[in-house]
Each structure stands twice: as structure tokens, then as C-alpha cells.
N, C-alpha and C positions, 0 to 999 in steps of 0.2 A: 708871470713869474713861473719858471720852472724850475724844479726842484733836480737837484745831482741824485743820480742814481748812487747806490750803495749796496753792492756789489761783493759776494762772498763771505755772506756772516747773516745770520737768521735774520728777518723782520724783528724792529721791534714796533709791539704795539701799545695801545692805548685803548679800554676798553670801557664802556659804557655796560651797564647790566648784567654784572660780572657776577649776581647773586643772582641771577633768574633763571628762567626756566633755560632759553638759549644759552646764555653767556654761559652759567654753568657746566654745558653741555660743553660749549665750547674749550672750556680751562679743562674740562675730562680728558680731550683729544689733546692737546699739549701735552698733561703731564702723562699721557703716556707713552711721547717724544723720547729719546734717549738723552736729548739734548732739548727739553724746552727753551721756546721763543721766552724772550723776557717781557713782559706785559706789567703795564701800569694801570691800572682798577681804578675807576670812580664807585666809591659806593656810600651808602648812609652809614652804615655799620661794616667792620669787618670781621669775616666770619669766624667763628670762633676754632675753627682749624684752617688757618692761612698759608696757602700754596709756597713753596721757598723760591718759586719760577716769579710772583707777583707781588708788585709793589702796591699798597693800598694807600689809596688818599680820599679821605673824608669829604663828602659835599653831593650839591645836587642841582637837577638842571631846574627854573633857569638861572636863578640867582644866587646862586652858593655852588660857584665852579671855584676850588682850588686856583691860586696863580701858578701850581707847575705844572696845570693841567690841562691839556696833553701838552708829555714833557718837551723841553728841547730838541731832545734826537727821534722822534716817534715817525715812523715811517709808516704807519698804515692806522687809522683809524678804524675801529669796530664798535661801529656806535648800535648797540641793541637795547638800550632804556628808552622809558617814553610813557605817557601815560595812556594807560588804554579799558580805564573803569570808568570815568567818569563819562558822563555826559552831555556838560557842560560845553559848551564851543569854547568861550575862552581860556579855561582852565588847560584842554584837551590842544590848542592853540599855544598857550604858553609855556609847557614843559614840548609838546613834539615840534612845533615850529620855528617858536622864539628859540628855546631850548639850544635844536638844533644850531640853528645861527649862532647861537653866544658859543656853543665850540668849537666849530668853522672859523670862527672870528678868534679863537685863541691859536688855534692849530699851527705848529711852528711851520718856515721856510723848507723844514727836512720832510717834510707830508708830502707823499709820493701818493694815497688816494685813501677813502672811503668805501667802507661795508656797513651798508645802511640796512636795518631789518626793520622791512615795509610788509605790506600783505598785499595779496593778490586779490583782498576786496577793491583796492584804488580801482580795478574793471569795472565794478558796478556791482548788481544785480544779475542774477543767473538767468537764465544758464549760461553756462560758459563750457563751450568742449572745442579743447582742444587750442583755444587763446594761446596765443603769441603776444610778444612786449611789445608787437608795433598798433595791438588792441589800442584806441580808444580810450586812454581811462576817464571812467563817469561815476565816478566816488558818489555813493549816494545816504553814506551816512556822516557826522559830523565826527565820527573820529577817524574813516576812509582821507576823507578829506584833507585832514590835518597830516596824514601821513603820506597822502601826493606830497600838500605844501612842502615836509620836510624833504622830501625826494630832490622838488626843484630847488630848493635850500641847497644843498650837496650833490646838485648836475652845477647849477652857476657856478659855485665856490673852486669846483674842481677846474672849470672850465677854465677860471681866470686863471689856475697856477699850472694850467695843461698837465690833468693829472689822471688818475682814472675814481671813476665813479660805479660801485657794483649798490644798484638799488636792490635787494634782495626781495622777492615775492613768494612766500608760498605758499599755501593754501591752510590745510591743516596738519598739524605739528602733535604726534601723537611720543607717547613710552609708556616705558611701564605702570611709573606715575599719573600716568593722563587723570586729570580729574575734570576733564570739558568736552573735547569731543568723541572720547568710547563710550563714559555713561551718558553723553546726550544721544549717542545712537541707540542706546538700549533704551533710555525713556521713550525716543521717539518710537521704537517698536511695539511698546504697549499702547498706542494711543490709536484710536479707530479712525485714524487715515486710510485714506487709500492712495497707495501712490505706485506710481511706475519703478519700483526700487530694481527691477531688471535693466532700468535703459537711465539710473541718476548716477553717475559717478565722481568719486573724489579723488583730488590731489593727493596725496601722501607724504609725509617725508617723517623720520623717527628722529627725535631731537637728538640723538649722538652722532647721525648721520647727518642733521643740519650740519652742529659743531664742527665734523669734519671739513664739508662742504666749504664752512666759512674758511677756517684754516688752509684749504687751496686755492682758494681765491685770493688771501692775504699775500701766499706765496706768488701769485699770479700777478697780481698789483706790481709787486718788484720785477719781477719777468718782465712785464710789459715795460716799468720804467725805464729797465736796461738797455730795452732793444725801442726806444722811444714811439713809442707805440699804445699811449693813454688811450683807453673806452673808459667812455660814458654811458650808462645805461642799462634800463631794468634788466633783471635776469628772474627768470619762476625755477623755483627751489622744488624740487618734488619726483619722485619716484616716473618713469618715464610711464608706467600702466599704470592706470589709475585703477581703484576698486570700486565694484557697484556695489549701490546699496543692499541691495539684495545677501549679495557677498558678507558684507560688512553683518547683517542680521544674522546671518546661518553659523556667521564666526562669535559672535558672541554668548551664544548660546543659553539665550535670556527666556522665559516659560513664552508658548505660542502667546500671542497676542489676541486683543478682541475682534470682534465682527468689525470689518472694515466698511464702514459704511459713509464717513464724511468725507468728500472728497477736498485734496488739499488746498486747490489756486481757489476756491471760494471763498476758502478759510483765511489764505493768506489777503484775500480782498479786504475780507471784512473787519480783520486785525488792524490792517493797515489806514482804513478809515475810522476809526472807534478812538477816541481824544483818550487822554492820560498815557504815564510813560509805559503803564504796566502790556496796554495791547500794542505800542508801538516795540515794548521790548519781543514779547512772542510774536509782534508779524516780522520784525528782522531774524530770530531765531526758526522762525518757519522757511523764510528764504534760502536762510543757510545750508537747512539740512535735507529741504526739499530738492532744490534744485541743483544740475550738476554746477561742481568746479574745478574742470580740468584741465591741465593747464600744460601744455608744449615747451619740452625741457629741452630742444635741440641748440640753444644756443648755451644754456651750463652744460651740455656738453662737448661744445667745442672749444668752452676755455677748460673745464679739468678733467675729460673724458667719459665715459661711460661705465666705471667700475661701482659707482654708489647709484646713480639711477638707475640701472639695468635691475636691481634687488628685486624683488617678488616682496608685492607691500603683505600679501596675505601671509607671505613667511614668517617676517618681518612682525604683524600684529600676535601671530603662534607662538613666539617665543617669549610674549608678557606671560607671565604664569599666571596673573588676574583675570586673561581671557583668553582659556583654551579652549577649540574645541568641541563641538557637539562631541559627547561618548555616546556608542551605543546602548540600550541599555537591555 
């Protein structure tokens, strides 16, 4: 089944996690459109100042989808809900998995493709510098996992109606707001590690510059419909320089730290052997921050160009007023 292109008139979409951190981000960049796309919201609640660009409908994945949802006319899916706290297999299985499938499985004839928001843990375990999407992925936690699953959920789905499929990857997702990965690099700086934070570096990307990201890709989706020309396949979402951790410390400008004296891949040994969830949560928390995750943006940009990756990530984190700056003093 192929879908008719539709041709001279905005996308409309159809959005999963239209309250969170991304989606949010993403409805930012719209309503600062002259002309916003018209978008239909899944959400539990709606927010209590409701965009006049977006329709809301009540419900949740996987068993409480709305029947007009996604509607009739939706040409681009923006699926970014999912459940990503628990730890559970099947819970974490049945909202990203299942989930995903029951709105694939509603999605009208007019679904031109899919904007899936995956992580670029589906690679694995670090290091990773400099990873491409034709990496391997070796998901090695139980919600990794569940987020390949729904990947290949919305590569087949797309495939049967030759449509396009953008699996979105990106590492870490920072703003002003960050309340996970700025102050985990400042906690992690007080801790007497010792690490190579000159030679660990990270992905980047600022959530209004995801938002964007997704929004050209959306428009991209139709592009491609038009000139029949469906892609399927991951894409790493992230600033094209990555920042070292080193960088990352000196930008934060958090009091010295202690004597550095435990070294880290020991630590992370022994976390990762020690039963209970509490050292398997700090030996994957050690993985994260210890090692790099850098990830090769040349294929997002040859679908929307070079003007959002090219940014300076260290610019980029200067501009949060919650973390400027060493001053001199």
C-alpha cells in the first residue's frame, strides 16, 4: 500500500508526547511558524493553556488509543511517548512495543511515514566514537531493548505501505530545564573518579533544536513522498562536535572536586556484579557518564543540512543562565 502524496499545503501531524520534554519542544518550534502545521495530541491531560494550532484527544498507549486517533487525514506520525522509568520488561514492552504497534495498526491510508524518538543507547555499551546507524545495535538494557523493538515495529509497518521511516537517535538531550544530564555531570565531578574526561566525549543536542530537527524531517517525509523516494532508517540526532568531559566540568563551574583516587572501569566492574537493582542502577549510570557517546551526524545532514548541527554545543550549554561560566575571581 502506498499512500498519495499531498502536495502544497503543510503536513498534518499526529503527535504522541505532546507534554514532554521533546514533544513540547517540538509544538515550541511550530507555534513560532507564521502559519502552524495543524497537529492532533495524544495526551492523558490537556494542558492547561492549549495551543489554538492543536487538537487534543484523551487516552494512552497501549490500551486507551482514542478511535480518531491518529486521524483520518495525518500524513506524518511523530510518535515521542513511551515509557522509559520503569524497569520492568513487560511493562516497558507494553506501552514502547505493544504500544507502538496498536498506532501503526490505527494509522490511516493518508500516512505518508514515521518520526520515532529512539536513543542511541539501542548501540549498546560505550564507548562509542563516532558511530554510524550502520553500527550494530546491541541493546544491552531492558528498556534499550524495547526501543530497537519499537524501531522494527515502524521499519516493517512503513515498509509495507512504502513509506518513510526516520528512527531518531540521540544521545543526550540537554536545556535550560535539564534536570538529568547537567547536574549528573556536576555530581559526577565531585565523586573521586578518576577518568580520562580529556579523551570521554558526548553527543549533544538542546531540546528546541531537537524540536526543530523533528519539524524538518516531518517536512522531509512529504518531500520524499512527492518525489517517491521513501527511507527507512535510523538517523543520530546531535550537534556534529561532540563536547569532552573535561569541557563539560570547566563549563559547569561546580567547587574542585576530591582526590581522585578510584579508578572508574573497576568500579563499573564491580557495580555491575553486585545483585539488587540499586548497583545495577549506578553500574548503568557509570557507563553513561563514563564513557564516550559520540555519534556521526552525516546522514541528518543530508536529509535537512548543516545549519542546526554545525552549533557550538559549548555555546549552546552558555546560554542556560543556570550554568555559566567559570568567573574569574
Amino acid at each position: 500500500m502506498t499512500p498519495t502524496p499531498r502536495v502544497g499545503r503543510p503536513p498534518r501531524i499526529a503527535l504522541t508526547g505532546a507534554t514532554g520534554y521533546v514533544g513540547s519542544a517540538f509544538l515550541r518550534h511550530l507555534s513560532g511558524m507564521a502559519s502552524p502545521w495543524p497537529v492532533t495530541a495524544l495526551v492523558r491531560q490537556p494542558p492547561p493553556r492549549p495551543l489554538p494550532f492543536v487538537t487534543y484527544l484523551r487516552g494512552e498507549m497501549p490500551g486507551h488509543l482514542p478511535a480518531a486517533f491518529p486521524p483520518p487525514d495525518t500524513d506524518v506520525l511523530v510518535h515521542l511517548a513511551g515509557e522509559n522509568r520503569s524497569r520492568d520488561q513487560a511493562t516497558l514492552h507494553a506501552v514502547n512495543v505493544a504500544g507502538t504497534r496498536a498506532l501503526l495498526d490505527a494509522a490511516p491510508a493518508t500516512l505518508q511515514g514515521v518520526l520515532l524518538g529512539s536513543s542511541l543507547s539501542v548501540y549498546g555499551k560505550g564507548a562509542h566514537v563516532r558511530v554510524t546507524e550502520t553500527a550494530p545495535a546491541r541493546p544491552a538494557t531492558a528498556l534499550a531493548r524495547t526501543r530497537l523493538g519499537a524501531e522494527h515495529e515502524v521499519t516493517q509497518a512503513m515498509r509495507q505501505r512504502n513509506a518513510t521511516a526516520y528512527l531518531l537517535r540521540p544521545r543526550f538531550i540537554t536545556s535550560q530545564d535539564d534536570t538529568s544530564f547537567l547536574p549528573g555531570i556536576a555530581r559526577l565531578r565531585r565523586l573521586p573518579l578518576r577518568l580520562p574526561a580529556d579523551r570521554t566525549h558526548f553527543s549533544l543536542i538542546d531540546a528546541d533544536d531537537y524540536g526543530a530537527v523533528i519539524a524538518q524531517l516531518a517536512r522531509r517525509v512529504l518531500d520524499r513522498a512527492a518525489r517517491g523516494t521513501p527511507l527507512r532508517t535510523p538517523v543520530n540526532v546531535a550537534y556534529r562536535r561532540p563536547m569532552a568531559l573535561q569541557d563539560l566540568f570547566d563549563l559547569l563551574a561546580t567547587p574542585p572536586g576530591p582526590l581522585r583516587w578510584l579508578p572508574a572501569a573497576p568500579l563499573r566492574a564491580l557495580t555491575s556484579a553486585l545483585p539488587g537493582q540499586g548497583a545495577s542502577h549506578l553500574a548503568e549510570r557509570l557507563e553513561l557518564v563514563t564513557r564516550s557517546h559520540w555519534a556521526d551526524v552525516g546522514l541528518l545532514e543530508s536529509e535537512i543540512g548543516t545549519a542546526l548541527t554545525a552549533k557550538s554545543p559549548e555555546t549552546v550549554l552558555r546560554s542556560y543562565r543556570a550554568y555559566p561560566p567559570e568567573q574569574d575571581t
